[in-house]
TIMITI-408045 format. One record per residue (C-alpha): residue number from 1; residue in one letter; chain; y, z, x. Coordinates in nm, 3 decimals. Each point is the difference from the previous one (the first is absolute). Example, Ala and Ser with C-alpha at 12.3 -4.5 7.8 and 13.67 -1.06 7.14 Angstrom:
2
REC  num  residu  chaine    north       up     east
REC    1       A       A   -0.450    0.780    1.230
REC    2       S       A    0.344   -0.066    0.137
This chain:
275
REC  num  residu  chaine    north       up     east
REC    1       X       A   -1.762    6.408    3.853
REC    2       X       A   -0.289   -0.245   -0.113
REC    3       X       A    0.117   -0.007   -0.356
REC    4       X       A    0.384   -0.032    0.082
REC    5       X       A   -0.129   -0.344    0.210
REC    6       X       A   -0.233   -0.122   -0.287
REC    7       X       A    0.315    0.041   -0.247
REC    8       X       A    0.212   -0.206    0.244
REC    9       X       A   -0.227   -0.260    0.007
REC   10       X       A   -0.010   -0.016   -0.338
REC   11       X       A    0.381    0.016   -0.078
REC   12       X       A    0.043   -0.262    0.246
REC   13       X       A   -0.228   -0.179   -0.136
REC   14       X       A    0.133    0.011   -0.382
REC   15       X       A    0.337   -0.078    0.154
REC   16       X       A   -0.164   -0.315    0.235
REC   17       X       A   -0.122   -0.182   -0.373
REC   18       X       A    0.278    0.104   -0.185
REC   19       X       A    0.305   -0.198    0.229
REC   20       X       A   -0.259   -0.290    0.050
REC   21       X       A    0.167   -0.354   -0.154
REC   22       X       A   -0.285   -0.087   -0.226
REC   23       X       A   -0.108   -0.388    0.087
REC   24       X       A    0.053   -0.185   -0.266
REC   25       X       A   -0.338   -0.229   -0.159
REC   26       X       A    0.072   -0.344    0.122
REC   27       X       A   -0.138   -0.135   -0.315
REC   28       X       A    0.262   -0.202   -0.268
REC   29       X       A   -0.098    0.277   -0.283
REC   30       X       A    0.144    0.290    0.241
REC   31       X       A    0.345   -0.135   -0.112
REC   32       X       A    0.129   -0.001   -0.388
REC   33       X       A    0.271   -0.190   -0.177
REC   34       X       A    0.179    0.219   -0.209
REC   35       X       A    0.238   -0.201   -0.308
REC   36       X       A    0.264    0.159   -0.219
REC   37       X       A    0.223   -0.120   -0.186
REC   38       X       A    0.279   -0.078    0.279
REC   39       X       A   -0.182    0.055    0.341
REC   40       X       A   -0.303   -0.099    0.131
REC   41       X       A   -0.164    0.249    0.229
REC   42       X       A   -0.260   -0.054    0.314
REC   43       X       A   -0.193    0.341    0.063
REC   44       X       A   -0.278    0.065    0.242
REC   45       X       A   -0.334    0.176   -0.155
REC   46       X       A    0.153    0.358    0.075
REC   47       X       A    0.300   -0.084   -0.217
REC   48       X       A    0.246   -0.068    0.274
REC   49       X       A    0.270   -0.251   -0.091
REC   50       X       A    0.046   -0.234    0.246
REC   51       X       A    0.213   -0.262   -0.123
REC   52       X       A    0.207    0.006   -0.341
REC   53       X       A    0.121   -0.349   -0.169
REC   54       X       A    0.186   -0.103   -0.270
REC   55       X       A   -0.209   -0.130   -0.300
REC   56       X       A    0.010   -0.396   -0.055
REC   57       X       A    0.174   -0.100   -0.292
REC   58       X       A   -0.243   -0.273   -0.066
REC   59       X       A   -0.377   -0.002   -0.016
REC   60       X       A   -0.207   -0.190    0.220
REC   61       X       A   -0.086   -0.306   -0.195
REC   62       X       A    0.402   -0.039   -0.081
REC   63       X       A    0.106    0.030    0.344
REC   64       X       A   -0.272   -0.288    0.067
REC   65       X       A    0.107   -0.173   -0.243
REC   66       X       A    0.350   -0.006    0.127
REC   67       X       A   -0.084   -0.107    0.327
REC   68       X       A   -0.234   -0.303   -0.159
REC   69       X       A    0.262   -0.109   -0.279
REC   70       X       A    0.110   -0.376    0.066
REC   71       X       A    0.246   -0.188   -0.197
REC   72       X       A   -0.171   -0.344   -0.083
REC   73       X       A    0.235   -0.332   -0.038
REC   74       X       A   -0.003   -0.351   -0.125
REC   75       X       A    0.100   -0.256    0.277
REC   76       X       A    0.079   -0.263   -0.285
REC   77       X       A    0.147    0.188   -0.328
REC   78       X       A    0.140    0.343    0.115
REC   79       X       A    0.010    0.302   -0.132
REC   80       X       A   -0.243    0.250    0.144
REC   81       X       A   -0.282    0.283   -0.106
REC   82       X       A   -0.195    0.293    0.163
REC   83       X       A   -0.349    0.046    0.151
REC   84       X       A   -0.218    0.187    0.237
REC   85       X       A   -0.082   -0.100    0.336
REC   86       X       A   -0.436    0.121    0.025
REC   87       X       A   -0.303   -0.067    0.232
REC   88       X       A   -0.213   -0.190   -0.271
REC   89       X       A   -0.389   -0.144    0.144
REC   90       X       A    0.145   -0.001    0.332
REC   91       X       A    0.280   -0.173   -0.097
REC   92       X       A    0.388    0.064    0.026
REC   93       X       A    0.099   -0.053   -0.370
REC   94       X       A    0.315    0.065   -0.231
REC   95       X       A   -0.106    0.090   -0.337
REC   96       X       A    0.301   -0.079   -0.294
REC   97       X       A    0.022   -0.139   -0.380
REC   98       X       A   -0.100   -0.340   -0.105
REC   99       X       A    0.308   -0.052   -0.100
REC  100       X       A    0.184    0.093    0.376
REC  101       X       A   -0.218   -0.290    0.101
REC  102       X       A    0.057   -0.241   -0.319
REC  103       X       A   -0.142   -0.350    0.092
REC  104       X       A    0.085    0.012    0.400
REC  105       X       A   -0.253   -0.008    0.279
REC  106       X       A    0.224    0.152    0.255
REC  107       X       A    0.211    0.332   -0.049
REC  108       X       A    0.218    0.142    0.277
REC  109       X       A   -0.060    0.388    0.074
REC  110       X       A    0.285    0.257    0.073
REC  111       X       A   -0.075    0.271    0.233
REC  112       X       A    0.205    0.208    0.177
REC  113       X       A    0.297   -0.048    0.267
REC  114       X       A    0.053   -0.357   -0.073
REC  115       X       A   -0.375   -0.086   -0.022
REC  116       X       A   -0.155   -0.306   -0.186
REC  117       X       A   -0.334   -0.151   -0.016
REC  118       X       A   -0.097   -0.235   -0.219
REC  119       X       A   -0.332    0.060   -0.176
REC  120       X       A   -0.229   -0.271   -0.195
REC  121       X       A   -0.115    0.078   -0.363
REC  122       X       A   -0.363    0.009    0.009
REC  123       X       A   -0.065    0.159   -0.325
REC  124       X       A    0.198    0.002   -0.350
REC  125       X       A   -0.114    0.157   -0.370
REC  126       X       A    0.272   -0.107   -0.259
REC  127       X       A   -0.206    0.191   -0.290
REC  128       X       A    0.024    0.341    0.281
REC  129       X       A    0.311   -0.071    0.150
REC  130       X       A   -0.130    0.042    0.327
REC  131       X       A   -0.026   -0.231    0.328
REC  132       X       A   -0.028    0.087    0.379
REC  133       X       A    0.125   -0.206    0.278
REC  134       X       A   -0.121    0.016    0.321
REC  135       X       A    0.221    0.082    0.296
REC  136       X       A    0.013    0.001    0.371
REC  137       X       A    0.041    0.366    0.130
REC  138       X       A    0.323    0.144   -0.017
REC  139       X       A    0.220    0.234    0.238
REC  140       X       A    0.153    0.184   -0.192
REC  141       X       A   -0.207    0.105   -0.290
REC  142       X       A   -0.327    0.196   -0.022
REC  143       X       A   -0.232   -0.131   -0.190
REC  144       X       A   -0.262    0.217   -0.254
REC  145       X       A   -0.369   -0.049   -0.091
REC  146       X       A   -0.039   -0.177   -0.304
REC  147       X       A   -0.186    0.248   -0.220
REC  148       X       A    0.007   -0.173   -0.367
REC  149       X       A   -0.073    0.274   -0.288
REC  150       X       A   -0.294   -0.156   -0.195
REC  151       X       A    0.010    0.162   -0.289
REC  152       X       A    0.191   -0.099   -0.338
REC  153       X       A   -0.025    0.246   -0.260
REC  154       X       A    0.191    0.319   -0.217
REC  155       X       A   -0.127    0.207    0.264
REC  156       X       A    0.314   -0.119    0.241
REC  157       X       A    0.234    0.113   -0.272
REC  158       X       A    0.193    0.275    0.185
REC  159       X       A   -0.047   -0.117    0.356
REC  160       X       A    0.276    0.053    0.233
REC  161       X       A    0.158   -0.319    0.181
REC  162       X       A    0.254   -0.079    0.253
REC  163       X       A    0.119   -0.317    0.129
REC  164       X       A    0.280   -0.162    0.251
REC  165       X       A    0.187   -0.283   -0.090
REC  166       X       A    0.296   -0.212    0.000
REC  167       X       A    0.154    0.046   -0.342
REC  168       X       A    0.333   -0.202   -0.026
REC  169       X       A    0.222    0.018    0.262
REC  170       X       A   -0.147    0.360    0.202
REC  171       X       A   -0.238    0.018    0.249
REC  172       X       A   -0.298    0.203    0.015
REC  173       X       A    0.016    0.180   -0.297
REC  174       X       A   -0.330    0.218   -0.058
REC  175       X       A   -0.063    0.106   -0.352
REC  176       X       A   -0.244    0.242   -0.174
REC  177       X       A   -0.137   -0.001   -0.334
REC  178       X       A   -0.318   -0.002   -0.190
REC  179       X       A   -0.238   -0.272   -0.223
REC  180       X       A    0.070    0.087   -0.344
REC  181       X       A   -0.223   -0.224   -0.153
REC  182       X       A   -0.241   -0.263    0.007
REC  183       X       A    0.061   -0.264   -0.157
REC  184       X       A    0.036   -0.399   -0.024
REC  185       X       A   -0.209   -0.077    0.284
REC  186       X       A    0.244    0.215    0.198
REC  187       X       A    0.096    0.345    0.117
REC  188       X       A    0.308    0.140   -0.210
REC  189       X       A    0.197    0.224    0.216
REC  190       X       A    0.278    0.263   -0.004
REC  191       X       A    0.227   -0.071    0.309
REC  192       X       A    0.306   -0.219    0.104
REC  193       X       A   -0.011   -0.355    0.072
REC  194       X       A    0.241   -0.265    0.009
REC  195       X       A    0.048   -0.382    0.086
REC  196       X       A   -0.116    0.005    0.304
REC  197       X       A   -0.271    0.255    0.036
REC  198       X       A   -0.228   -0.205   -0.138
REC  199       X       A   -0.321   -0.075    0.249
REC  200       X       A    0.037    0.361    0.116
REC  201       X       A   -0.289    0.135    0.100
REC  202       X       A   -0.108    0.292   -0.251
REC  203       X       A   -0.198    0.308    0.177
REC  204       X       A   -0.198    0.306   -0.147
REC  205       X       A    0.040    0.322    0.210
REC  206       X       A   -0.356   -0.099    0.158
REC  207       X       A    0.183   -0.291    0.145
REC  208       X       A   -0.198   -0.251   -0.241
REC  209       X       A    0.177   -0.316   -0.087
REC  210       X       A    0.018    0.020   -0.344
REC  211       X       A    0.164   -0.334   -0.048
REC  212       X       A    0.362   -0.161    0.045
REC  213       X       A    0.302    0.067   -0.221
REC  214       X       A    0.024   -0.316   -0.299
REC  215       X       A    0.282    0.101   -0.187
REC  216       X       A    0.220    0.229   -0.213
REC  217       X       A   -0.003    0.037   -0.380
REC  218       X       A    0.237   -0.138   -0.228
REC  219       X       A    0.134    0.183   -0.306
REC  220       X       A    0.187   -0.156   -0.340
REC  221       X       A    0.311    0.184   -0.119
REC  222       X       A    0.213   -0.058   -0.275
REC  223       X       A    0.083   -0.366   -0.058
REC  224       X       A   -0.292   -0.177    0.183
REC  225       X       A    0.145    0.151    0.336
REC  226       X       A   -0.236    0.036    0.261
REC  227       X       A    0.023    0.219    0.260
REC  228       X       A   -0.236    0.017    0.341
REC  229       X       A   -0.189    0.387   -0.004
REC  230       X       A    0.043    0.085    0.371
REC  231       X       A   -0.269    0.308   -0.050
REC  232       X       A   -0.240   -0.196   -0.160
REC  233       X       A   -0.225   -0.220    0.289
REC  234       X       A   -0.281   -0.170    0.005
REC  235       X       A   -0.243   -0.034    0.271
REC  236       X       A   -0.244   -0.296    0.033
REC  237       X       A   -0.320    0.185    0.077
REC  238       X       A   -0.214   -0.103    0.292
REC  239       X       A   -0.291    0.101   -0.157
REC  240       X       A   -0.059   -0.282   -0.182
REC  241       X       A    0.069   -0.241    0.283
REC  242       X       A   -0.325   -0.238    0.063
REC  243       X       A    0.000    0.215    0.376
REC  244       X       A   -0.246   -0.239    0.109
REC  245       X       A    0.216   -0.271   -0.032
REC  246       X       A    0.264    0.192    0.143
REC  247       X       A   -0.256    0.035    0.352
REC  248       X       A   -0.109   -0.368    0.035
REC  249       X       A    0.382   -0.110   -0.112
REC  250       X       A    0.102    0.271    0.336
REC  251       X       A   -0.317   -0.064    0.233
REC  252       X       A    0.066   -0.402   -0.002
REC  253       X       A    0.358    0.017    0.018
REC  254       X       A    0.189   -0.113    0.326
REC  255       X       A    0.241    0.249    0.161
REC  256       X       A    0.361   -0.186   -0.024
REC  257       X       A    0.233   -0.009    0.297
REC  258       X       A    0.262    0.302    0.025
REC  259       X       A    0.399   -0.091   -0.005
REC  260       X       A    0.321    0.179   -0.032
REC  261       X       A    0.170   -0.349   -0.155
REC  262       X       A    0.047    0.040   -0.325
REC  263       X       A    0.368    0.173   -0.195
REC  264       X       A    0.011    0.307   -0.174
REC  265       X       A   -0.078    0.068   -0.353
REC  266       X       A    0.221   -0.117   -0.280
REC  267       X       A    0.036    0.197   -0.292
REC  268       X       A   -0.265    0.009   -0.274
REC  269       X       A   -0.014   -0.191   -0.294
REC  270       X       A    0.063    0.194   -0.338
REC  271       X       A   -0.129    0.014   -0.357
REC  272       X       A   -0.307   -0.006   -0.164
REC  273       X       A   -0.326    0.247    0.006
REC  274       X       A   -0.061   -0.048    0.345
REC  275       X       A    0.237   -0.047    0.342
């Protein structure tokens, strides 16, 4: 009788741990992230799937580069260009082309919904093609950390890009490619661009700021023809910005006022190697 009660206890025992709900480490690493190519999976550390999602088309750095993407107008001559709204020495800035900016001191911004601030050029590099403009803070875009890529050499050749920008007519276009050379004081890339785009800010899939988009090629056919090479970009690199310049240019700066007074956008000027 002993040994049929010891076996009991035992059983019930066995029986007691087995339909116990484990408790779950409270930890972040009890929980993994599972990606495949068209889900993304969230799994506790016993492999229990707890929430299935579909996999984002776009990476990281392009969705926050969509959501920081301006379009940057002239208040005096028209036409209009791209650039990236980014948290820059504590500042609110828009970085975009030299040649967005031209010889103005004032640009107006293009958000979102209607939105306009108008930003003050605090820094310009012809020889680059790069300038930055300090804004006010804006509703409806998020801005990104500016995190130039210092480094100009054949080591980049090969680098995947994206950027978002305004080419033409569309609106928010985001484009991928990759630097195909080095070259000419620039970076020679294989992606779309058009009138338009240029000042877009160009990312690496670390989310470094490469540089802005300068221009597209330009090909000779028969006759003297020229014809504008849509694939062919190239980026003005931020690496060889004078950054320090950039900082005190940013860090002495005073904010401008925010309004929602200024028109829309007219279209872009054509011709030439650049927009």
């Amino acid at each position: 009788m002993l040994r049929w009660i010891k076996s009991f206890i035992i059983i019930a025992s066995l029986l007691s741990v087995s339909c116990t709900t484990p408790v779950l480490p409270s930890n972040s690493q009890s929980i993994d992230i599972i990606h495949t190519q068209d889900t993304v999976e969230v799994r506790t550390a016993f492999g229990e799937v707890l929430e299935v999602f579909d996999a984002p088309n776009l990476s990281i750095t392009e969705q926050r580069a969509r959501s920081a993407a301006v379009k940057v107008r002239s208040l005096l001559q028209g036409g209009h260009g791209s650039g990236t709204y980014m948290i820059a020495h504590g500042r609110r800035v828009v970085v975009t082309a030299a040649q967005v900016v031209r010889n103005e001191s004032v640009m107006a911004i293009d958000g979102r919904d209607g939105e306009t601030v108008v930003g003050q050029v605090v820094f310009k590099d012809d020889d680059i093609d790069i300038a930055f403009i300090v804004v006010p803070e804006m509703e409806t875009r998020t801005a990104v950390r500016y995190r130039p890529q210092r480094r100009y050499d054949e080591r980049l050749v090969g680098t995947n890009l994206t950027y978002t920008g305004f080419p033409s007519h569309h609106d928010l276009l985001t484009i991928r490619g990759y630097i195909a050379a080095v070259e000419k004081g620039h970076l020679v890339t294989n992606m779309f661009g058009w009138f338009g785009s240029s000042g877009s800010g160009v990312f690496d899939q670390h989310g470094r700021y490469m540089g802005c988009v300068s221009g597209i090629d330009v090909g000779t056919i028969g006759f003297g023809q020229r014809i504008p090479l849509e694939s062919i970009v190239w980026v003005a690199p931020a690496s060889k910005l004078d950054h320090e310049m950039v900082r005190i240019r940013i860090v002495t700066s005073v904010v401008p006022q925010t309004t929602n007074a200024f028109p829309g956008a007219r279209a872009p000027r054509r011709g030439g190697l650049r927009d």
